[in-house]
N, C-alpha and C positions, 0 to 999 in steps of 0.2 A: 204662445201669444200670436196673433196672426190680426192683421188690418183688412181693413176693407178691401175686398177685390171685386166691389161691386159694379165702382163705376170706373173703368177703365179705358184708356185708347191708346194707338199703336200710332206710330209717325216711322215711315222709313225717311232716309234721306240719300241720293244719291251721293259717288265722287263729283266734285266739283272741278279735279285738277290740281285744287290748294290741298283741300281738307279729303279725306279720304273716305269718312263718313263710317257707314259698315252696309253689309245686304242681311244684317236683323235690326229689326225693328226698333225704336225709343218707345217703352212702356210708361204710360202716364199714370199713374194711378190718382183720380178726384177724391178728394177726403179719407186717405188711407188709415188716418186715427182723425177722431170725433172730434167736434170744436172743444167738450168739455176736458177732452184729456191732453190736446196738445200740449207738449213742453219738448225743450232737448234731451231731458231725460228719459222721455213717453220714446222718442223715434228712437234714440241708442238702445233704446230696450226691447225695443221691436225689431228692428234689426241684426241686435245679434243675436236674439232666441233664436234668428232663424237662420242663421251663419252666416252673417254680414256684419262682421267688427267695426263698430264705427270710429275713425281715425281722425275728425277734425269737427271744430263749429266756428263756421263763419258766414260772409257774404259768397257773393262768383264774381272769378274776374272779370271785369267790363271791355275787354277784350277777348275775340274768338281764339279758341284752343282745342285742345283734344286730349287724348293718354292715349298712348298706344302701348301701354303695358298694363293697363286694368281696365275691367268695365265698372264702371262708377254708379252710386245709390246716393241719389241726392231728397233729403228730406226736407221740405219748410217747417222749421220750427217754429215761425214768427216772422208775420209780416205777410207783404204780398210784392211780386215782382214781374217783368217781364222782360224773357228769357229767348234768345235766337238759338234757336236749334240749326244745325246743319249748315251752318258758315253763312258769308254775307250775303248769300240768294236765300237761306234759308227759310224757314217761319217763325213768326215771334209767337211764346206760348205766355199766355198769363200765371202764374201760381199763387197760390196761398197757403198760407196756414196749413198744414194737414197733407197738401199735397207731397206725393212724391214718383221721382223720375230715376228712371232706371236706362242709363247711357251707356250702350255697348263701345265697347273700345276704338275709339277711330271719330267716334262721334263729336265734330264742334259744337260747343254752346259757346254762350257769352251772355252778361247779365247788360242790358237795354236801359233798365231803372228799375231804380226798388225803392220803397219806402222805409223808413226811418229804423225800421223793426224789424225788418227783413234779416234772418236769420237760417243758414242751413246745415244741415248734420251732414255729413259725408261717410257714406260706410263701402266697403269694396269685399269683394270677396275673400274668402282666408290666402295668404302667401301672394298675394296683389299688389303690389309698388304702384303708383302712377309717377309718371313723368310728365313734362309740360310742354306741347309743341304747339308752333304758332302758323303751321304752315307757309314756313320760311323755304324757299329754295335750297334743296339739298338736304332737307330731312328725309325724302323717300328716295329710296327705296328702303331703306332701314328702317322707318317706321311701315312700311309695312309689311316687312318679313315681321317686326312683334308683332304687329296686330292678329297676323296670322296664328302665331303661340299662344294667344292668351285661349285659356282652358274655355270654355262654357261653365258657369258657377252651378254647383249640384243643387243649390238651395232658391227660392223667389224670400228677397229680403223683406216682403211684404207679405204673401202666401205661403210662407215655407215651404215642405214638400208640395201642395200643391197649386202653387202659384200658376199667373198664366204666363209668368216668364220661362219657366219652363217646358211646357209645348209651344209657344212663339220660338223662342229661341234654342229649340230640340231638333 
């Protein structure tokens, strides 16, 4: 099973000092699965045919963070929201329904506002823990010797083998 990789964009984001960010790019994928099939079961099913286990469903938190021990597969099940990529100078991204975003490890988001229904799947690559950092004083340099160990994922949880996650971030 494989989702849309038609309509696709890239966002890098610099270190800011706080947040560390990464030098690969945030893959955005626009309408990954079709208005008529969204569900949380449709995105957990898509993402793991293509080896991204998905590990949670909920909201994001409304505050900026990162993982510096996995790169993150964030799906809209439900709803629409807007999202700060790349810490407090960042950019705010809109999402909906269908969308989904592909966060290299290091990368802060935080959820801006969502509506009522606003719903997301979280899937990570196989043997991928996250952890939650706030770009507090005295997290780095330790977070980023992990950042540095997290593998590159073999698989594009959206494209599978031929996703464009994998030449961007090859």
């Amino acid at each position: 099973m494989l989702g849309n990789i038609a309509n696709v964009a890239f966002e890098q984001f610099a270190d800011d000092g706080r947040f560390p960010n990464s030098n690969l790019p945030v893959v955005i994928y626009r309408q990954a699965i079709g208005s008529a099939e969204i569900s949380p079961e449709a995105m957990e099913a898509l993402f793991g045919v293509n080896g991204w286990p998905s590990r949670w469903r909920a909201g994001i938190y409304d505050y900026d963070h990162y993982h510096s021990t996995a790169h993150e597969c964030l799906g809209v099940a439900g709803g629409s929201a807007v999202l700060r990529l790349g810490g407090p100078q960042g950019r705010d991204v809109g999402v909906r329904a269908g969308d989904v975003l592909l966060l290299p490890a290091g990368t802060a988001h935080r959820c801006v506002s969502a509506d009522e229904g606003f719903l997301v799947v979280g899937a990570y690559p196989p043997g991928q823990d996250w952890d939650v950092l706030t770009g507090e004083a005295g997290e780095r340099p330790a977070a980023d010797e992990n950042i540095a160990r997290v593998p590159l994922p073999q698989t594009d949880p959206v494209g599978g083998q031929g996703g464009p996650l994998l030449e961007k971030w090859g």
